[in-house]
ROKOL-432122 format. One record per atom (N, C-alpha, C): x, y, z; atom name; residue number from 1. Coordinates in nm, 3 decimals. Example, Ala and Ser with C-alpha at 12.3 -4.5 7.8 and 13.67 -1.06 7.14 Angstrom:
<recs>
{c1: 1.319 | c2: -0.569 | c3: 0.780 | atom: N | seq: 1}
{c1: 1.230 | c2: -0.450 | c3: 0.780 | atom: CA | seq: 1}
{c1: 1.320 | c2: -0.330 | c3: 0.780 | atom: C | seq: 1}
{c1: 1.285 | c2: -0.225 | c3: 0.708 | atom: N | seq: 2}
{c1: 1.367 | c2: -0.106 | c3: 0.714 | atom: CA | seq: 2}
{c1: 1.290 | c2: 0.003 | c3: 0.787 | atom: C | seq: 2}
</recs>
This chain:
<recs>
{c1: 11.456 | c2: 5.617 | c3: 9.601 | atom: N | seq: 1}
{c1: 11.319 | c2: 5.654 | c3: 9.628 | atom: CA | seq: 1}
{c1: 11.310 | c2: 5.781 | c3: 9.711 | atom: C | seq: 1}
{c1: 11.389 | c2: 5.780 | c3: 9.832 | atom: N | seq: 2}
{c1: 11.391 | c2: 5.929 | c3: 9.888 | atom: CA | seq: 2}
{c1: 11.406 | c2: 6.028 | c3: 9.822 | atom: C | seq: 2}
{c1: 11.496 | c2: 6.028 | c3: 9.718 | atom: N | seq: 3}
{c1: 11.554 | c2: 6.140 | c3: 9.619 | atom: CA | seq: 3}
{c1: 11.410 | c2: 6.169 | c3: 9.552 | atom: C | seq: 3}
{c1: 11.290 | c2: 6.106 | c3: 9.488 | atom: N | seq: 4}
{c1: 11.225 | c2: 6.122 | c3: 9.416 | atom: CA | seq: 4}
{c1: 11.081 | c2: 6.217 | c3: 9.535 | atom: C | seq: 4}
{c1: 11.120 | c2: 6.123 | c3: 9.640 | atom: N | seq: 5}
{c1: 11.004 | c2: 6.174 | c3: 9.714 | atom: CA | seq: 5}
{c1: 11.030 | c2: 6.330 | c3: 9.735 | atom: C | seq: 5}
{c1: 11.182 | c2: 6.327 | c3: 9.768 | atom: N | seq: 6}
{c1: 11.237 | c2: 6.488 | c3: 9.762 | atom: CA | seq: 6}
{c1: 11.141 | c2: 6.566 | c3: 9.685 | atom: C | seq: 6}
{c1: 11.230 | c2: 6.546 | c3: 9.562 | atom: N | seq: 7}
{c1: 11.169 | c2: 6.621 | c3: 9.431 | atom: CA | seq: 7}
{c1: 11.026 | c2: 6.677 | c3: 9.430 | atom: C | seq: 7}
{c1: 10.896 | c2: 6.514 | c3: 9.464 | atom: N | seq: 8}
{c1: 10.773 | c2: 6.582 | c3: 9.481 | atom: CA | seq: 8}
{c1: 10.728 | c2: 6.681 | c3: 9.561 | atom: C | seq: 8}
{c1: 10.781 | c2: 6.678 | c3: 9.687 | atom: N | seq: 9}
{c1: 10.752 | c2: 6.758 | c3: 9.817 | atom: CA | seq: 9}
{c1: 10.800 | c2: 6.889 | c3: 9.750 | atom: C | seq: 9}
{c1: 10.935 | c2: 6.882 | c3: 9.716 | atom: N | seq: 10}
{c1: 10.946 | c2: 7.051 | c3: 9.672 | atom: CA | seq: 10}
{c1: 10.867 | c2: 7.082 | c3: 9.581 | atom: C | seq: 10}
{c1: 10.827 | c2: 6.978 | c3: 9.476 | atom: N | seq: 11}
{c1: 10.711 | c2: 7.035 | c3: 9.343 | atom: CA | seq: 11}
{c1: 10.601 | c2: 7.058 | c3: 9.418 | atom: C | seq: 11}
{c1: 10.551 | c2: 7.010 | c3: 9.516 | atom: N | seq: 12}
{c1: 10.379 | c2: 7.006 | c3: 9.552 | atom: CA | seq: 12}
{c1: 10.421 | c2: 7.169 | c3: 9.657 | atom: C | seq: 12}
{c1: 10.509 | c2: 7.200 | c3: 9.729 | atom: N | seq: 13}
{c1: 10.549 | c2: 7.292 | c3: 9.830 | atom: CA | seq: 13}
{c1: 10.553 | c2: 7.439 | c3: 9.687 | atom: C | seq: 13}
{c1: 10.646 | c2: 7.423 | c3: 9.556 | atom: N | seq: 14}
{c1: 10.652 | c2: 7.497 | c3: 9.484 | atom: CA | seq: 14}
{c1: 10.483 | c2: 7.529 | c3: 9.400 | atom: C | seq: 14}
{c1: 10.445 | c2: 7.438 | c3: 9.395 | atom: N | seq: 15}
{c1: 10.299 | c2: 7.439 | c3: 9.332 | atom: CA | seq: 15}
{c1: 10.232 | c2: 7.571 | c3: 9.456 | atom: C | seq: 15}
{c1: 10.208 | c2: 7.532 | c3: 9.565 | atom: N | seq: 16}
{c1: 10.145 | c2: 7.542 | c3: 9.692 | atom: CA | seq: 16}
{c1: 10.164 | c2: 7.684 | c3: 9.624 | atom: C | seq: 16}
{c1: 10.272 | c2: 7.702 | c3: 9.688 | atom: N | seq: 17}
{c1: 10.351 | c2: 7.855 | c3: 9.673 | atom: CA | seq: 17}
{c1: 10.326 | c2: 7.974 | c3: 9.572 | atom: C | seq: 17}
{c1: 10.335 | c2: 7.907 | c3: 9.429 | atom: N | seq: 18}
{c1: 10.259 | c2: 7.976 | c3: 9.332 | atom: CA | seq: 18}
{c1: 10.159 | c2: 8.009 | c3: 9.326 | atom: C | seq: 18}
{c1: 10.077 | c2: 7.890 | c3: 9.315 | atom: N | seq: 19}
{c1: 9.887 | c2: 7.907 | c3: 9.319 | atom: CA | seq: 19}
{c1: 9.843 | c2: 7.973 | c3: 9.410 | atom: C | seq: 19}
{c1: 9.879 | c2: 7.930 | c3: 9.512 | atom: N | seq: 20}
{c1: 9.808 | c2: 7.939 | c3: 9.670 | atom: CA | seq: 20}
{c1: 9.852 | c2: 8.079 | c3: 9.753 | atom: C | seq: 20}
{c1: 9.999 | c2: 8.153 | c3: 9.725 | atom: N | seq: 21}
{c1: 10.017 | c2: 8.292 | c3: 9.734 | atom: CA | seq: 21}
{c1: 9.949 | c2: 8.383 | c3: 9.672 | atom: C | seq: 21}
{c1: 9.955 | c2: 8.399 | c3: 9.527 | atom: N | seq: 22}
{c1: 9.836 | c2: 8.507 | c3: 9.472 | atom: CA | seq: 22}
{c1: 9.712 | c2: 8.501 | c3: 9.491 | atom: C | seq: 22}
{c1: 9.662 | c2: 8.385 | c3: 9.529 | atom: N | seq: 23}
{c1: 9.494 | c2: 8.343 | c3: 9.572 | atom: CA | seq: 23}
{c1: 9.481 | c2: 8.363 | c3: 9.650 | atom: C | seq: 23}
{c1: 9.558 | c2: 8.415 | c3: 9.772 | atom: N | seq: 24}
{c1: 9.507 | c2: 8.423 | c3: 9.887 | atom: CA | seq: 24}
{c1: 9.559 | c2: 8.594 | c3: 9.889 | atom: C | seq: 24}
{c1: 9.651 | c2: 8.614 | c3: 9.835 | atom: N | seq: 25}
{c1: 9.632 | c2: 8.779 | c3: 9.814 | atom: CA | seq: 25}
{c1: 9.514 | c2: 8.796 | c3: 9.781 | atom: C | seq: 25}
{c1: 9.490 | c2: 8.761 | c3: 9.659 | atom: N | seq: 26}
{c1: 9.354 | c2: 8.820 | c3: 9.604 | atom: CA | seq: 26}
{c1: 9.197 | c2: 8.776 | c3: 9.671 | atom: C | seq: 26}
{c1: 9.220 | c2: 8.684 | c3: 9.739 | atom: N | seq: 27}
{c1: 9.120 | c2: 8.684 | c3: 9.853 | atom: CA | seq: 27}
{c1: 9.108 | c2: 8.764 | c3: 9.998 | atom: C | seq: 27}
{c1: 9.253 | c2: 8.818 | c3: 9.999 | atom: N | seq: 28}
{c1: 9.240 | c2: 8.898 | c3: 10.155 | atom: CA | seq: 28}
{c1: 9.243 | c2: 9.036 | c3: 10.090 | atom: C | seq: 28}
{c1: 9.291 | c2: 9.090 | c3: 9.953 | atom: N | seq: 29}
{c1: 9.284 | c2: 9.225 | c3: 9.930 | atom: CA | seq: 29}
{c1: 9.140 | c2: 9.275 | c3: 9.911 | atom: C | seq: 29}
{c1: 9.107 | c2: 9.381 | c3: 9.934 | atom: N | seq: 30}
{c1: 8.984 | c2: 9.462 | c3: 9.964 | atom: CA | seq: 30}
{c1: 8.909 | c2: 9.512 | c3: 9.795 | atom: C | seq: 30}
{c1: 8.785 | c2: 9.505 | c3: 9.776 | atom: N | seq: 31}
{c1: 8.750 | c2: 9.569 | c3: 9.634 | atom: CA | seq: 31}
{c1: 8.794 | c2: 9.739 | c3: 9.635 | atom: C | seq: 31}
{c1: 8.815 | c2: 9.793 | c3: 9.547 | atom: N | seq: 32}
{c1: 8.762 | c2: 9.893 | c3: 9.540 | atom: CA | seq: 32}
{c1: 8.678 | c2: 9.982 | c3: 9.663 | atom: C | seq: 32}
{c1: 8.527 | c2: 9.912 | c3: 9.605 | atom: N | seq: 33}
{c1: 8.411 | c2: 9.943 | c3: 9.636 | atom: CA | seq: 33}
{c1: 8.446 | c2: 9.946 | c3: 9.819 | atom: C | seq: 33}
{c1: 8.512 | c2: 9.859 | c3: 9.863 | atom: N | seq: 34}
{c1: 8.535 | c2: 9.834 | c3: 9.995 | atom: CA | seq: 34}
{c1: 8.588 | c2: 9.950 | c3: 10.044 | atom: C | seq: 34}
{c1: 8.686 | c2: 9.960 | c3: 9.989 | atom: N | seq: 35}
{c1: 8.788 | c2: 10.061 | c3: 10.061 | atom: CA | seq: 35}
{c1: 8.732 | c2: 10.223 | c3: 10.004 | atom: C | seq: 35}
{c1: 8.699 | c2: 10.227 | c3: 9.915 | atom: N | seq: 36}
{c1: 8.539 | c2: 10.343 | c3: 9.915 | atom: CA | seq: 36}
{c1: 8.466 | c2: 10.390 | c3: 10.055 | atom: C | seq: 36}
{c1: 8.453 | c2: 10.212 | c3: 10.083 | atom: N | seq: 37}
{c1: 8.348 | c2: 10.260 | c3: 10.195 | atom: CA | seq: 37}
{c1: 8.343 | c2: 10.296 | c3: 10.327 | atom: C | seq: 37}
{c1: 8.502 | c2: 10.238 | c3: 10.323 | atom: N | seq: 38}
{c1: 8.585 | c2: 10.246 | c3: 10.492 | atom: CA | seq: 38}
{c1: 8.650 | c2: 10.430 | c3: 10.482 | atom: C | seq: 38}
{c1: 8.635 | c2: 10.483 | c3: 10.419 | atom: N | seq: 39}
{c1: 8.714 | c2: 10.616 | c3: 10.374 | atom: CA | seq: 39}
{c1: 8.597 | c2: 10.727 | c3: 10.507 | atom: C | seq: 39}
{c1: 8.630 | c2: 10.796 | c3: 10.555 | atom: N | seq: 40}
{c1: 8.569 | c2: 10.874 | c3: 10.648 | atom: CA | seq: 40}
{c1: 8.445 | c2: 10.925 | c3: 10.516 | atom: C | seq: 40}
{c1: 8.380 | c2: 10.988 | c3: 10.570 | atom: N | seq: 41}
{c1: 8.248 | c2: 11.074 | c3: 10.510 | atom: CA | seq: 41}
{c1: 8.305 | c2: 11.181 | c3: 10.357 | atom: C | seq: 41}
{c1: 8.352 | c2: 11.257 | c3: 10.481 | atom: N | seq: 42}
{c1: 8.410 | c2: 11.372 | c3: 10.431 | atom: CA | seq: 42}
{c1: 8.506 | c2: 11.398 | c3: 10.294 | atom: C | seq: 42}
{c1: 8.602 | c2: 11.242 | c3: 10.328 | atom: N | seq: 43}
{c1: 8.701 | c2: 11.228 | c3: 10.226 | atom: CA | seq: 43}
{c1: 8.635 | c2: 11.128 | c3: 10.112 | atom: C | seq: 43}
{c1: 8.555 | c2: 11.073 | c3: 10.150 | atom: N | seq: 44}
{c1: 8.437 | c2: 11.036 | c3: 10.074 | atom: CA | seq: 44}
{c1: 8.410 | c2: 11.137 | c3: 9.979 | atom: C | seq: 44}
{c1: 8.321 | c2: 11.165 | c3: 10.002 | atom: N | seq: 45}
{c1: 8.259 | c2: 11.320 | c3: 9.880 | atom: CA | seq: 45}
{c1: 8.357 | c2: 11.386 | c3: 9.862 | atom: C | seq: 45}
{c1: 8.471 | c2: 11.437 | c3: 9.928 | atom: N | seq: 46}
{c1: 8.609 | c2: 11.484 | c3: 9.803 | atom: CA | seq: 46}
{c1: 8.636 | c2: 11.393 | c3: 9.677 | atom: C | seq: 46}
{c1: 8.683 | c2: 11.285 | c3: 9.714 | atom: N | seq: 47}
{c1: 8.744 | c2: 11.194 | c3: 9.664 | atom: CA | seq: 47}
{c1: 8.640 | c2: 11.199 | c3: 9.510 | atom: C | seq: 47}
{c1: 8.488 | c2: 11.181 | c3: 9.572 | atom: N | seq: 48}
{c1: 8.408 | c2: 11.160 | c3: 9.458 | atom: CA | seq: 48}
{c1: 8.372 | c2: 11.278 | c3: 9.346 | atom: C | seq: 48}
{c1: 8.401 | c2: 11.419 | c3: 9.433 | atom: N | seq: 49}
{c1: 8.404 | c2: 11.541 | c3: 9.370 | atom: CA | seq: 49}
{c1: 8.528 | c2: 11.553 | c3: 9.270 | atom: C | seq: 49}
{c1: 8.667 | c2: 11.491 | c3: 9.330 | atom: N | seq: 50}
{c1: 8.800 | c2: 11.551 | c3: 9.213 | atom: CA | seq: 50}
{c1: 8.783 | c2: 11.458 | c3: 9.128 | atom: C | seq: 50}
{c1: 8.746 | c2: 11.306 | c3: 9.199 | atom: N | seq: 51}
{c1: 8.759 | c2: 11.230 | c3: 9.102 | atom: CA | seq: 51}
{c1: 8.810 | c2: 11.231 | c3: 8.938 | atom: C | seq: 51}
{c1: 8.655 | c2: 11.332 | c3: 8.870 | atom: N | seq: 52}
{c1: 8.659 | c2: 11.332 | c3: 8.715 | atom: CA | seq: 52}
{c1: 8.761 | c2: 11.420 | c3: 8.676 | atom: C | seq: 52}
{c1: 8.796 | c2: 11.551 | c3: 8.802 | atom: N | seq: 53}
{c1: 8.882 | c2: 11.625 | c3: 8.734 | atom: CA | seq: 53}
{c1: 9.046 | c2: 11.540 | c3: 8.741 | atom: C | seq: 53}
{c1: 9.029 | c2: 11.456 | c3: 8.826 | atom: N | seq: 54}
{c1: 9.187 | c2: 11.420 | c3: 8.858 | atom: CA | seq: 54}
{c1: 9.141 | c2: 11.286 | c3: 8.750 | atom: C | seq: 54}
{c1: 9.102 | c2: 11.219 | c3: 8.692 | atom: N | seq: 55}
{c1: 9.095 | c2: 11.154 | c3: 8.584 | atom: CA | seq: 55}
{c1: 9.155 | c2: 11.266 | c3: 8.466 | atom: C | seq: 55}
{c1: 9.078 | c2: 11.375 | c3: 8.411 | atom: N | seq: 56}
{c1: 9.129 | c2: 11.451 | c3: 8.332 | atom: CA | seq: 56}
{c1: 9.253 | c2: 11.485 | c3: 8.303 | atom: C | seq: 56}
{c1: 9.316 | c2: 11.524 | c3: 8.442 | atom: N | seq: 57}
{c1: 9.461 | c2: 11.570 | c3: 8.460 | atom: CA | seq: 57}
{c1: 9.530 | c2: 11.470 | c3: 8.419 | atom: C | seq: 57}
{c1: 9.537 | c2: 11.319 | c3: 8.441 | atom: N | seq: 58}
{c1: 9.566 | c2: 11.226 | c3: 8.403 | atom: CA | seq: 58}
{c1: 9.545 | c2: 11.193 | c3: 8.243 | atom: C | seq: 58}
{c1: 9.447 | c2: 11.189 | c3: 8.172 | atom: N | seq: 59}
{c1: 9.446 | c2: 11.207 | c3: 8.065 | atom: CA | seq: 59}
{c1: 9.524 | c2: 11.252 | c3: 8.019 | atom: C | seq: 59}
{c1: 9.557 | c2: 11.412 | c3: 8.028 | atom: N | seq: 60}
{c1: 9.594 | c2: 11.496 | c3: 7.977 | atom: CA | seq: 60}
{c1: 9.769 | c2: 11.486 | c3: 7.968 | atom: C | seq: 60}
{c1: 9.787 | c2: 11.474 | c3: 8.077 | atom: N | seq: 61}
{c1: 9.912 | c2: 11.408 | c3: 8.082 | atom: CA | seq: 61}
{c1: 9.975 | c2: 11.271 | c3: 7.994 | atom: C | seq: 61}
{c1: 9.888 | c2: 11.167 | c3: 7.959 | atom: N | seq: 62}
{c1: 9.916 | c2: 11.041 | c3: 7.881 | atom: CA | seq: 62}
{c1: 9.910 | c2: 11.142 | c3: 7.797 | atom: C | seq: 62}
{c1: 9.834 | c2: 11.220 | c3: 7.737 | atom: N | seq: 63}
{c1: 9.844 | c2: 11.237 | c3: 7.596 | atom: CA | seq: 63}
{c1: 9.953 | c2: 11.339 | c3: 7.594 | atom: C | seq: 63}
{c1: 9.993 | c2: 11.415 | c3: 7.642 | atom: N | seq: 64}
{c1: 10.165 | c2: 11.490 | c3: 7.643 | atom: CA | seq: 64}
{c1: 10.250 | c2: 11.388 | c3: 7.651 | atom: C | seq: 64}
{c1: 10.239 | c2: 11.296 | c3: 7.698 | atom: N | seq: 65}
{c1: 10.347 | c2: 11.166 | c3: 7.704 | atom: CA | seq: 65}
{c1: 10.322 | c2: 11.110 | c3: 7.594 | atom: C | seq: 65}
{c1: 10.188 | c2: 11.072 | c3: 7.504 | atom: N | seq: 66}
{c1: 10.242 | c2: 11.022 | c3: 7.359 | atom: CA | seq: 66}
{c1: 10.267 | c2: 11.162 | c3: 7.256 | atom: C | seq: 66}
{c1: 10.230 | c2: 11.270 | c3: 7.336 | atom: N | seq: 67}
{c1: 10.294 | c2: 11.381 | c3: 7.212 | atom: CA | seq: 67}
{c1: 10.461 | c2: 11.430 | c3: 7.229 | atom: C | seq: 67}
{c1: 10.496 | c2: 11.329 | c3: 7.369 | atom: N | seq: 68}
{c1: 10.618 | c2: 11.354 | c3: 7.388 | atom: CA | seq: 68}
{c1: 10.720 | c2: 11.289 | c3: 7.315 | atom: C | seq: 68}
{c1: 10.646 | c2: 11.157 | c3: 7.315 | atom: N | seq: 69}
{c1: 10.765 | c2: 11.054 | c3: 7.281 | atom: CA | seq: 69}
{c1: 10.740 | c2: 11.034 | c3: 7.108 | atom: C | seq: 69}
{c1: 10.666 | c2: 11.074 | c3: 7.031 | atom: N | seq: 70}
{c1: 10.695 | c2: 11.127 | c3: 6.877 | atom: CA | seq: 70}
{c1: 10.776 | c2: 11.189 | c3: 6.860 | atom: C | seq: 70}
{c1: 10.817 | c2: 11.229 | c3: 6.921 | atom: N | seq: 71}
{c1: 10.911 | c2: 11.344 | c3: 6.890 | atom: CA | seq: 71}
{c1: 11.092 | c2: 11.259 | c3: 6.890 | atom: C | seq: 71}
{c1: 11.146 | c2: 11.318 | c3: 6.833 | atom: N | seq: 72}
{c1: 11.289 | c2: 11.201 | c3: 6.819 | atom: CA | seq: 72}
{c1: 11.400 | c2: 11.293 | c3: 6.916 | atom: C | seq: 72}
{c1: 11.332 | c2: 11.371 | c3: 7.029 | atom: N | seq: 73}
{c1: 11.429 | c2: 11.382 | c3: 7.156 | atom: CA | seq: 73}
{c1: 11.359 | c2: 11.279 | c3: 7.229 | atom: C | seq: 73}
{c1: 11.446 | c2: 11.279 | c3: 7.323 | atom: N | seq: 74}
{c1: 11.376 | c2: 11.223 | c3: 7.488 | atom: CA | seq: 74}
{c1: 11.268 | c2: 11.278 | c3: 7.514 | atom: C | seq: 74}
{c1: 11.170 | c2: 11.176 | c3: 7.651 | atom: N | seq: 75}
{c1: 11.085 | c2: 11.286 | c3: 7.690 | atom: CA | seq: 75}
{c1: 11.150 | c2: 11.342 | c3: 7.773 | atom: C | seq: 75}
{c1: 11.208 | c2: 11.356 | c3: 7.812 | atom: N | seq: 76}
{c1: 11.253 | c2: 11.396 | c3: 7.956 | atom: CA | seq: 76}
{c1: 11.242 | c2: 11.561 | c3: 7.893 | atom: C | seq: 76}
{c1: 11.380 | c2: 11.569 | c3: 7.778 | atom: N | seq: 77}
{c1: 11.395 | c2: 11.690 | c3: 7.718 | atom: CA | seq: 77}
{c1: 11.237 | c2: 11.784 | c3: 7.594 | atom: C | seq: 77}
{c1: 11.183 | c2: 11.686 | c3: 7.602 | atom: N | seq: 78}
{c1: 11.066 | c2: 11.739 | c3: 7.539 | atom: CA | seq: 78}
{c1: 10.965 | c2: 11.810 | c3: 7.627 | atom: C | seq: 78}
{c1: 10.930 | c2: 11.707 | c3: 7.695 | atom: N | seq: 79}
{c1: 10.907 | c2: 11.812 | c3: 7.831 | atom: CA | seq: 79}
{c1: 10.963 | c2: 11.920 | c3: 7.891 | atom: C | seq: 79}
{c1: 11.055 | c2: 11.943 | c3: 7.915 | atom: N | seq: 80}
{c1: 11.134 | c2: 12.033 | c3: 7.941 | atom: CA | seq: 80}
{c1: 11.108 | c2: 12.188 | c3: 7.840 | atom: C | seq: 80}
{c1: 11.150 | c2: 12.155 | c3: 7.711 | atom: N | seq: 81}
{c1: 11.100 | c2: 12.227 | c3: 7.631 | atom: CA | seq: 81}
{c1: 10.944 | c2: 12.294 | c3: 7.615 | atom: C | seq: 81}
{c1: 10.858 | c2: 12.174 | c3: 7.668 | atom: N | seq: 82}
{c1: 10.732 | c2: 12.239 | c3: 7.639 | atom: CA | seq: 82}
{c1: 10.686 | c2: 12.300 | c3: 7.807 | atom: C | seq: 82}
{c1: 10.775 | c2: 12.303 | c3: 7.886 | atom: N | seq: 83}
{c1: 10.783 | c2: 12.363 | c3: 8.008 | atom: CA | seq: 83}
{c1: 10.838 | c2: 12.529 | c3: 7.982 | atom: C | seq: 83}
{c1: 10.962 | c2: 12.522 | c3: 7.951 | atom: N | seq: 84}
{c1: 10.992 | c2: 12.663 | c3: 7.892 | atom: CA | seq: 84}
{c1: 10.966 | c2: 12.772 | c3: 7.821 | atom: C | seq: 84}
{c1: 10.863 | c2: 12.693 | c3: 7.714 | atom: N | seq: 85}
{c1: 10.762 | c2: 12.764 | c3: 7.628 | atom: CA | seq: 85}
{c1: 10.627 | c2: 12.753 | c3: 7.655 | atom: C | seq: 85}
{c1: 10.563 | c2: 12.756 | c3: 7.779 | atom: N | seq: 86}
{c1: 10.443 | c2: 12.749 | c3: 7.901 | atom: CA | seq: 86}
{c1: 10.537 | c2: 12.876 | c3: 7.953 | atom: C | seq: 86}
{c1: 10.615 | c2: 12.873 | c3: 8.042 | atom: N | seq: 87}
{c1: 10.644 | c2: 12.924 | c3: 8.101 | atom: CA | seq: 87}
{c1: 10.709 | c2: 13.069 | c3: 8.024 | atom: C | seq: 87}
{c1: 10.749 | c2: 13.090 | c3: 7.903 | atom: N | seq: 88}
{c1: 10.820 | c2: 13.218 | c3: 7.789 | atom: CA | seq: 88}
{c1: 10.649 | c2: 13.280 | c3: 7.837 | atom: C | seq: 88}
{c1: 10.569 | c2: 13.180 | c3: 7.757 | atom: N | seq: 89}
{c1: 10.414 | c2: 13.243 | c3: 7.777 | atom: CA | seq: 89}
{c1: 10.341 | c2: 13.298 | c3: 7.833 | atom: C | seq: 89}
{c1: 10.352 | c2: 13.224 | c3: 7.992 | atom: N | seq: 90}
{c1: 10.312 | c2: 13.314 | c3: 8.123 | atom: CA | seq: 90}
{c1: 10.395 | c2: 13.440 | c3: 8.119 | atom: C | seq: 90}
{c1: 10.543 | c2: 13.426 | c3: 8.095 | atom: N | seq: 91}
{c1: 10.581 | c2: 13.576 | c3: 8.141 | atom: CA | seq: 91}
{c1: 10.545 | c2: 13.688 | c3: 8.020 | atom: C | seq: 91}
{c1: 10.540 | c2: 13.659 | c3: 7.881 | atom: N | seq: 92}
{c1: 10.458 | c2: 13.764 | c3: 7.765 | atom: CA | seq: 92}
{c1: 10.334 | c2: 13.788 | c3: 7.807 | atom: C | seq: 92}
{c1: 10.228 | c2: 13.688 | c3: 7.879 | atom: N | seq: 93}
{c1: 10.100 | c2: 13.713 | c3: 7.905 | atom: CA | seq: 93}
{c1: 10.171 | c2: 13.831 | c3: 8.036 | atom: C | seq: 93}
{c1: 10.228 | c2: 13.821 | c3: 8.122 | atom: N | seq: 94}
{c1: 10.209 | c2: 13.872 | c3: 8.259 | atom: CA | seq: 94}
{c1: 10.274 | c2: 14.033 | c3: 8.189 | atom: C | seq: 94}
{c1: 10.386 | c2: 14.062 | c3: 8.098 | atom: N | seq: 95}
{c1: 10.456 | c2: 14.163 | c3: 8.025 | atom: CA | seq: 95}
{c1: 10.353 | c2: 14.237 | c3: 7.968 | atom: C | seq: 95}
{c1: 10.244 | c2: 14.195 | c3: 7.896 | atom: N | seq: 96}
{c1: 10.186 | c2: 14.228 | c3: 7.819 | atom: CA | seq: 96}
{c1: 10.041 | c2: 14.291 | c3: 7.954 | atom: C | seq: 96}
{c1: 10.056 | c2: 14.232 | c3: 8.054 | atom: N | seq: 97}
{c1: 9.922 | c2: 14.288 | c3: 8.168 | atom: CA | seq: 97}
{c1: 10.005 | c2: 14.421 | c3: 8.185 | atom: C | seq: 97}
{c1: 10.104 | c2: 14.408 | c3: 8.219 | atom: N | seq: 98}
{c1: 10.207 | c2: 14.520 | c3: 8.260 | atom: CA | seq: 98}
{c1: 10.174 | c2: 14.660 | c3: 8.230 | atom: C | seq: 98}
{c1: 10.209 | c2: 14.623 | c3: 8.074 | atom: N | seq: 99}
{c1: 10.209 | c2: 14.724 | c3: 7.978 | atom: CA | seq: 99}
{c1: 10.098 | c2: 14.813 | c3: 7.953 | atom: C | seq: 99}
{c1: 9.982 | c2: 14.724 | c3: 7.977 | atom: N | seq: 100}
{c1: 9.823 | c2: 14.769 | c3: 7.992 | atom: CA | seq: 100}
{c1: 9.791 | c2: 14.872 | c3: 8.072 | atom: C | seq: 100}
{c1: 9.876 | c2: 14.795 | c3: 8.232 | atom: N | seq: 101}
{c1: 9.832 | c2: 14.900 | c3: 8.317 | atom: CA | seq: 101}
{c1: 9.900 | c2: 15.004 | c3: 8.342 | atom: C | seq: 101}
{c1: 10.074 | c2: 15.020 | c3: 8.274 | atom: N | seq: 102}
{c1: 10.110 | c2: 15.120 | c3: 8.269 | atom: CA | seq: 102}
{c1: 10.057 | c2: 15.229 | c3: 8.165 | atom: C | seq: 102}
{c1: 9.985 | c2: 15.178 | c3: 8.056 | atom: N | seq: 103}
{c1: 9.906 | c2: 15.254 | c3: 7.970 | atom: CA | seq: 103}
{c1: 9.786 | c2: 15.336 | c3: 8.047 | atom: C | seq: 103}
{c1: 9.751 | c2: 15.242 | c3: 8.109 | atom: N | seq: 104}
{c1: 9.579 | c2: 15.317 | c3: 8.149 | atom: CA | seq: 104}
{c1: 9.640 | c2: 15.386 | c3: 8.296 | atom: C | seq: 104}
{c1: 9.797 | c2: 15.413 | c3: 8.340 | atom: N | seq: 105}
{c1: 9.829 | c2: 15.489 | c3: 8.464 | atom: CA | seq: 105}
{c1: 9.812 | c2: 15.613 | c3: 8.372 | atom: C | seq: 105}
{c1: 9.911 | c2: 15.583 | c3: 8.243 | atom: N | seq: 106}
{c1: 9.928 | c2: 15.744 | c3: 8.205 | atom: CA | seq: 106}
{c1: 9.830 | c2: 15.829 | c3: 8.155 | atom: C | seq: 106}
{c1: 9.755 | c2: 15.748 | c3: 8.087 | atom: N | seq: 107}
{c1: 9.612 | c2: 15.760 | c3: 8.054 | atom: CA | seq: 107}
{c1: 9.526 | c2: 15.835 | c3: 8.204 | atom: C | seq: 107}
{c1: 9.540 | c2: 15.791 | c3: 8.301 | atom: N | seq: 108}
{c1: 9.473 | c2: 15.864 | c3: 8.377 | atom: CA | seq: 108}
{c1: 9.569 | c2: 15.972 | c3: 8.474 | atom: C | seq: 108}
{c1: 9.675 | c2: 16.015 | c3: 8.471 | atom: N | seq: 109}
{c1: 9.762 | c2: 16.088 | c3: 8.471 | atom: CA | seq: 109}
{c1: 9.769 | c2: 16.213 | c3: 8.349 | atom: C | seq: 109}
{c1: 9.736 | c2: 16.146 | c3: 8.263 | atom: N | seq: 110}
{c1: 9.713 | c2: 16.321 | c3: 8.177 | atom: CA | seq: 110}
{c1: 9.559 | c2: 16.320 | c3: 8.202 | atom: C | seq: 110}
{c1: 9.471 | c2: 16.259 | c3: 8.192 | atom: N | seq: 111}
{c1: 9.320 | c2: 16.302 | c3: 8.274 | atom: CA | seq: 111}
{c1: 9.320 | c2: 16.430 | c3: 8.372 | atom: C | seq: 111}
{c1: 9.402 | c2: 16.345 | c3: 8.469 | atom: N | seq: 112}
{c1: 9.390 | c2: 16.449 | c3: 8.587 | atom: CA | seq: 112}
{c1: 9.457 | c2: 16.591 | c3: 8.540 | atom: C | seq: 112}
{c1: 9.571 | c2: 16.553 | c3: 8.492 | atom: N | seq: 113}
{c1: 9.639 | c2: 16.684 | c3: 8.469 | atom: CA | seq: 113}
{c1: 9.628 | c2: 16.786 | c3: 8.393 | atom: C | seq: 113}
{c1: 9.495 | c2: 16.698 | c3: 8.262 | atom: N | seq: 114}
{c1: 9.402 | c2: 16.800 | c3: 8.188 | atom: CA | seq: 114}
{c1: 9.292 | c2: 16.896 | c3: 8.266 | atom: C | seq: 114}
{c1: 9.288 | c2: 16.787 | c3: 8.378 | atom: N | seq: 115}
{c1: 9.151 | c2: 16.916 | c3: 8.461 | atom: CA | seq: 115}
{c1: 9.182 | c2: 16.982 | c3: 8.543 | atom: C | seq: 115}
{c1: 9.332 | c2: 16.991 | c3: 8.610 | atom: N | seq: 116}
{c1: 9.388 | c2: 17.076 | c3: 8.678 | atom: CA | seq: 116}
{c1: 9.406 | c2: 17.186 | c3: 8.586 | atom: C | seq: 116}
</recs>
């Protein structure tokens, strides 16, 4: 009989434990809305200002992560790749400002040197 009573005490102690741990997390953790409201003023109206854009960024990111993982590399290396060719880009865009303004130096270098 002790042996059995054992058994229950640990089942009713294991029950306890299961049920009664996440329920009482989820009764002492805070909504949302709560912890919204405890946030200073200030960081308040930031928070509510990036919000949509930092949703976006997020978006934007899942969807490079499923345009990553179509692909039959890794993401790790797909990313990578579409980092290098962002980045080939910035430096042709920045090559190509370059070139502009060394055009419109010489451009105004024979100007002057036409009216001298």
């Amino acid at each position: 009989m002790s042996r059995a009573g054992t058994w229950l005490k640990m089942l009713g102690v294991g029950i306890v434990i299961c049920v009664g741990g996440p329920a009482l997390v989820e009764k002492l953790r805070p909504t949302d809305a709560e912890l919204i409201q405890r946030y200073n003023p200030e960081l308040r109206e930031r928070s509510m200002r990036e919000g949509d854009r930092r949703a976006q960024e997020f978006d934007d990111y899942v969807t490079k992560l499923k345009e990553w993982s179509k692909s039959d590399k890794s993401i790790w290396f797909a990313a990578k790749e579409m980092e290098e060719k962002r980045l080939a880009e910035q430096q042709a865009i920045q090559n190509q400002a370059k070139e502009q303004a060394r055009i419109q130096r010489e451009e105004m270098r024979k100007e002057l040197m036409g009216e001298k």
